[in-house]
C-alpha positions, 0 to 999 in steps of 0.5 A: 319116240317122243311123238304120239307120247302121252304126258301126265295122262292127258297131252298127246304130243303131235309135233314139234312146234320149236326149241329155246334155250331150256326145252323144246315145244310140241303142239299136243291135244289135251285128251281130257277137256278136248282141246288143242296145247302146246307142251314146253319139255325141259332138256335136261330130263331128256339129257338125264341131267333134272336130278343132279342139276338143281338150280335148272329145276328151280329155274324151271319152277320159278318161269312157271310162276312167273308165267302164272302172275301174267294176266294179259291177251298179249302173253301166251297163257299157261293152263298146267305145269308139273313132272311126268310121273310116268318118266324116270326122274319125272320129266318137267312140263309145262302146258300152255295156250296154243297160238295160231299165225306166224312168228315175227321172224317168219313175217319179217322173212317174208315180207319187204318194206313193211309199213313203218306204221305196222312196225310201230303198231307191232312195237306199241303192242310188245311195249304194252306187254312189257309194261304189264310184266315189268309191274309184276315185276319179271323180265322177258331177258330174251326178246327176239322176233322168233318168240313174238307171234303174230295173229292173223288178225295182226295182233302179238302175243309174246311168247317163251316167258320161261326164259324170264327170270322173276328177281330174286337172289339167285340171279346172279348164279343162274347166270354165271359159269357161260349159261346163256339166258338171252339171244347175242344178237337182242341182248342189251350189253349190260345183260352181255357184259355184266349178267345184269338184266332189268327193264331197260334191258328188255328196252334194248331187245325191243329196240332191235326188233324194231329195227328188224322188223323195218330193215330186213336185218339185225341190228348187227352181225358177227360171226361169234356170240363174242363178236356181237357182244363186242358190236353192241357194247361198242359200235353205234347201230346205223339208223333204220333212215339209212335203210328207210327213208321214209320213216319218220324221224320220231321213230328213228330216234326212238329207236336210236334210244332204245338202242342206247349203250348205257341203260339210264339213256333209254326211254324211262320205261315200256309205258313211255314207249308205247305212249310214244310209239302211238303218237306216231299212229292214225288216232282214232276220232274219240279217245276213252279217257284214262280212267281205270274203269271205262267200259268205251276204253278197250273200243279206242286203245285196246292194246294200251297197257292198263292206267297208271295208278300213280297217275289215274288213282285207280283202285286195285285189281282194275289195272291186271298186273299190279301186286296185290298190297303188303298189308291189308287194310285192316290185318286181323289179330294173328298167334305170330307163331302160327303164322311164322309156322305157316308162311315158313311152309309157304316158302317151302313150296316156293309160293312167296307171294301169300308168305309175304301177305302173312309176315306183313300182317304179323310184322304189322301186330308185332310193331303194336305189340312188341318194342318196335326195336327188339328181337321180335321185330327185327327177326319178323323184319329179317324174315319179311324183308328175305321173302319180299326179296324172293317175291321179286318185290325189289323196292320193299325188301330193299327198304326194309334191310336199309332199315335193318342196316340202320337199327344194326349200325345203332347197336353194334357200329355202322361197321359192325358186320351185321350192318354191312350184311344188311347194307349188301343186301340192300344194294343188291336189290338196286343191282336186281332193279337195275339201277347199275349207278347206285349199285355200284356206288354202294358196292364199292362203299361196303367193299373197304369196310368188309376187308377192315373186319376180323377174318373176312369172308374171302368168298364174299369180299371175291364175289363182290369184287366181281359184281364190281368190275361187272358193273362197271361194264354196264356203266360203260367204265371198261378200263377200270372193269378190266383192272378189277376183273383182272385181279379177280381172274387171278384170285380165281384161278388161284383158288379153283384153277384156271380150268374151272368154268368160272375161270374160263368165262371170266377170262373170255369176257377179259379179252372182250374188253381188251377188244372192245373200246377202253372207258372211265 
């Protein structure tokens, strides 16, 4: 019996406060600092399934760190995370802050015609959110109104992170084979359709609880996941005026962008929504500036997310959730083999974010020390540029294997497979930052190029068919996605069969298109 059970010798599980898509959550008492948790366990050690199911363990680790980068009074906070070592296999955990109130869902459930007012209030305050773990960067990728909670005092904190993926390379295959990451009825249709999922995906979520929050009712129904998808990747949503008149038309289209099909037609960011979300609120009579350092600043805006540093030239650490810099100011001398050797066990324990402090100051005394073109260089770059991509820093790894690309295209061809490895690499950045045109664009670029090698690597020329085809679902070019997928269905089918899971997925979301509108 899992109630009254003691985990890692200090959290007694009470009762079950709700289940999500990778474990189910307990409110428990912390027997050693006196204090009331909630305890997240993760389904597969109760299905026996944690030892034979690496990448569910590894997703599990990476929402704990992701969860750990978050430093805001919007975001539950995480106190402990670990294995049970008195379970078989050690069962994973994960110890968080407990909140009191109701979830979104339940004060949606039960309450008619809620003020638009509190319904934009609540927006500004998920958007501030948002706008502070978008910086780290992570996406939520399953915002809903049951994993929203709201204080008795009407403030939100954002719940279950730990459905978030912080980008990194293995998006793609933690995605694949039908595991759903996200809710049908919140999921943007490039997240549905193609697994792509970035900021404006979570845009697209938000945009349905709004909607939720002042109809009553989701932004559509369905009676299949299937179904849905086909709803949001092809029918306009009413809007919320039909429903509620009284509200104002900025909200409405507001809403309707949030809502929008295509991911670059959304407002530019969550810092944009809320900006815009509080131009519609009473304001007070005196507003704190936009310094970063203002102590009159939480008494006038205290839920706004922290000062642009682009905009306010802010100092570090002032903001909460920007990055720490790539490289300090003034990088002491290091011994490069030690510090390869350190930030190599580094990222053997999945810590990322000090392995790239370190390959950046080494990388930085290599380029003075060293030809800034030779094979020292270029393997500390290769190393540094892989790890940034592990950290989620999407912009500097892909600059750094564009460079890469260009100093191979200079010693072996532009065509040379190293530089197409290299230029792959950089275009799956953009795909991770969810930059749908770029990506493709690039992808198919490189695809014609691969094929022209000496015995290309079929399993990669598949793969990158596939983003392709998936790709141009986000871009709203159906027709053209269905001609690709096809082919790709059929090379499938020929190599694992046409029961292997990959298969099958692919060919359900062949028949959504073949449902769906035609595009391109």
């Amino acid at each position: 019996m899992t109630q009254g059970r003691l985990i890692a010798g200090r959290y007694r599980l009470d009762v079950p406060l709700g289940r999500g898509g990778m474990g189910e959550v307990w409110r428990a008492y912390d027997e050693r600092l006196d204090r009331h948790v909630a305890v997240k366990l993760i389904f597969a050690a109760q299905t026996g399934r944690l030892s034979a199911d690496a990448g569910l363990a590894r997703r599990f680790a990476r929402e704990c760190r992701a969860l750990a980068r978050v430093d805001h009074p919007g975001v539950v906070t995480i106190h402990d995370a670990g294995r049970d070592p008195d379970r078989d296999g050690g069962e994973l955990f994960l110890v968080m802050q407990r909140i009191d109130g109701m979830s979104l869902a339940d004060f949606i459930a039960e309450n008619e015609d809620i003020p638009w007012a509190h319904a934009a209030a609540l927006g500004a305050q998920i958007a501030t959110v948002l706008t502070v773990v978008h910086a780290i960067p992570v996406v939520h990728r399953d915002l809903k109104p049951s994993n929203v909670m709201v204080r008795p005092d009407g403030t939100a904190v954002l719940l279950d992170l730990g459905v978030a993926a912080v980008f990194d390379p293995d998006l793609s295959k933690l995605t694949r084979t039908g595991e759903s990451l996200g809710s049908p009825g919140y999921m943007a249709p490039e997240q549905a359709s193609a697994g792509l999922a970035g900021p404006q995906s979570d845009l697209y979520a938000l945009g349905c609880v709004l909607h939720e929050v002042l109809t009553g009712e989701p932004v559509f129904r369905a009676p299949t996941p299937y179904a849905l998808f086909a709803k949001h990747a092809g029918e306009a949503p009413t809007p919320v005026r039909a429903h509620r008149p009284d509200l104002p038309e900025a909200l409405e289209q507001l809403i309707l962008e949030l809502l929008a099909k295509q991911p670059q037609a959304r407002p530019g960011s969550a810092r944009e929504v809320h900006q815009r979300l509080v131009a519609m609120l009473p304001r007070p009579e005196t507003r704190a500036t936009d310094s970063p350092f203002n102590p009159l600043r939480p008494f006038h805006v205290p839920m706004a997310p922290p000062p642009d540093p682009r905009s306010s030239g802010g100092g570090p650490g002032l903001g909460g959730a920007s990055a720490p810099p790539l490289v300090p100011p003034r990088p002491a001398q290091v011994d490069l083999a030690t510090a390869l050797a350190e930030a190599e066990k580094l990222i053997g324990e999945g810590r990322y974010t000090p392995a790239v402090q370190i390959l950046a100051v080494a990388l930085a005394q290599a380029e003075r020390t060293h030809d800034p073109h030779g094979p020292v260089v270029r393997s500390l770059r290769k190393q540094y540029a892989r790890i940034l991509l592990l950290d989620g820093r999407l912009g500097p790894a892909q600059t750094e294997f564009t460079r890469l690309a260009r100093v191979a295209a200079a010693d072996h061809g532009r065509d040379s497979a190293e530089a197409l490895n290299f230029r792959l690499q950089a275009a799956q950045c953009r795909e991770q930052s969810g930059d749908v045109s770029g990506a493709l664009a690039e992808y198919q670029s490189i695809l014609p190029l691969l094929l022209q090698l000496p015995n290309p690597d079929q399993q990669r020329v598949l793969m990158l068919r596939d983003r392709i085809g998936r790709l141009l679902i986000a871009a709203g070019r159906s027709r053209e996605a269905w001609q690709v997928l096809l082919g790709v269905l059929q090379e499938k089918e020929r190599l694992l069969g046409p029961q292997h899971p990959d298969s099958v997925v692919l060919r359900g979301t062949l028949a959504q298109l073949a449902q769906g509108p035609s595009g391109g």
